[in-house]
N, C-alpha and C positions, 0 to 999 in steps of 0.2 A: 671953353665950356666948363661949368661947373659941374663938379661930381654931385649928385646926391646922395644922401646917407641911406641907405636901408634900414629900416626900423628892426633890431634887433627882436625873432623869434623865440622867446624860448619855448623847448617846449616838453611838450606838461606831459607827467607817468597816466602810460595808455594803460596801468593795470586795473584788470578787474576784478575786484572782492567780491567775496561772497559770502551769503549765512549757511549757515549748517545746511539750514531745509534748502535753501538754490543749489546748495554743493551736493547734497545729496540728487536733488533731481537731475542735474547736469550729470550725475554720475548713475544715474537711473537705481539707486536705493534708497535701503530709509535711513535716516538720521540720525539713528542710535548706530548703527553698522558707520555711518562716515567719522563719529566720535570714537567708537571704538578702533575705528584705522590709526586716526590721529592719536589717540593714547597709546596704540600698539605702535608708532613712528614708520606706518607704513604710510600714512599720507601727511604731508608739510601742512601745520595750521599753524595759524597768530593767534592768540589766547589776549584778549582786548582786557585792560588792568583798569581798576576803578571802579571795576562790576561788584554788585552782590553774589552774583552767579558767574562762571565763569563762560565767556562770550566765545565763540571759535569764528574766525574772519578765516577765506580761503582762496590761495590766486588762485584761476582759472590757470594759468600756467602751469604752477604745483600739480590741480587735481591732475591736466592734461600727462603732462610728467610721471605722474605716478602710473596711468595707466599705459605709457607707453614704454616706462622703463622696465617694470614687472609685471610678464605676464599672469593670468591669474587661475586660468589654466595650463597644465603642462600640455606640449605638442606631441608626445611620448610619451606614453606609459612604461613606468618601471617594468622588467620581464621580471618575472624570480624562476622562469623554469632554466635556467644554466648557473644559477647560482649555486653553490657546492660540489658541482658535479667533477670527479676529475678524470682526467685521459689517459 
């Protein structure tokens, strides 16, 4: 019997980019608040080079990441009533 060859697969980056206004909506805000995450380096953006203006591309991975890694409320509020107190 002869072997046949397999048609070698490659295969292709399943990521998916996004603009400001989709990253924003996937992230249910507006799009000055998703640019201001990115300038403040709490969320990962690509800054697209050759523009007049400067372009923000966003993995869907990054935004997902971000919201899973910091939450955005705390679970527990700070107490201050034992703070200073002594025994």
């Amino acid at each position: 019997m002869t072997s046949v060859e397999q048609p070698q697969v490659r295969q292709i980056d399943s990521t998916e980019w996004l603009e400001a206004k989709e990253g924003a909506a996937y992230l249910k805000v507006k799009p000055r608040t998703l640019l201001l995450w990115t300038r403040q380096g709490k969320i990962k953006g690509y800054a697209l080079s050759g523009a007049k203006r400067r372009r923000w591309r966003y993995r869907r991975e990054d935004l997902d990441a971000a919201l899973i890694g910091r939450p955005v409320v705390l679970s527990e509020a700070p107490s201050v009533l034992n703070e200073g107190r002594q025994k």
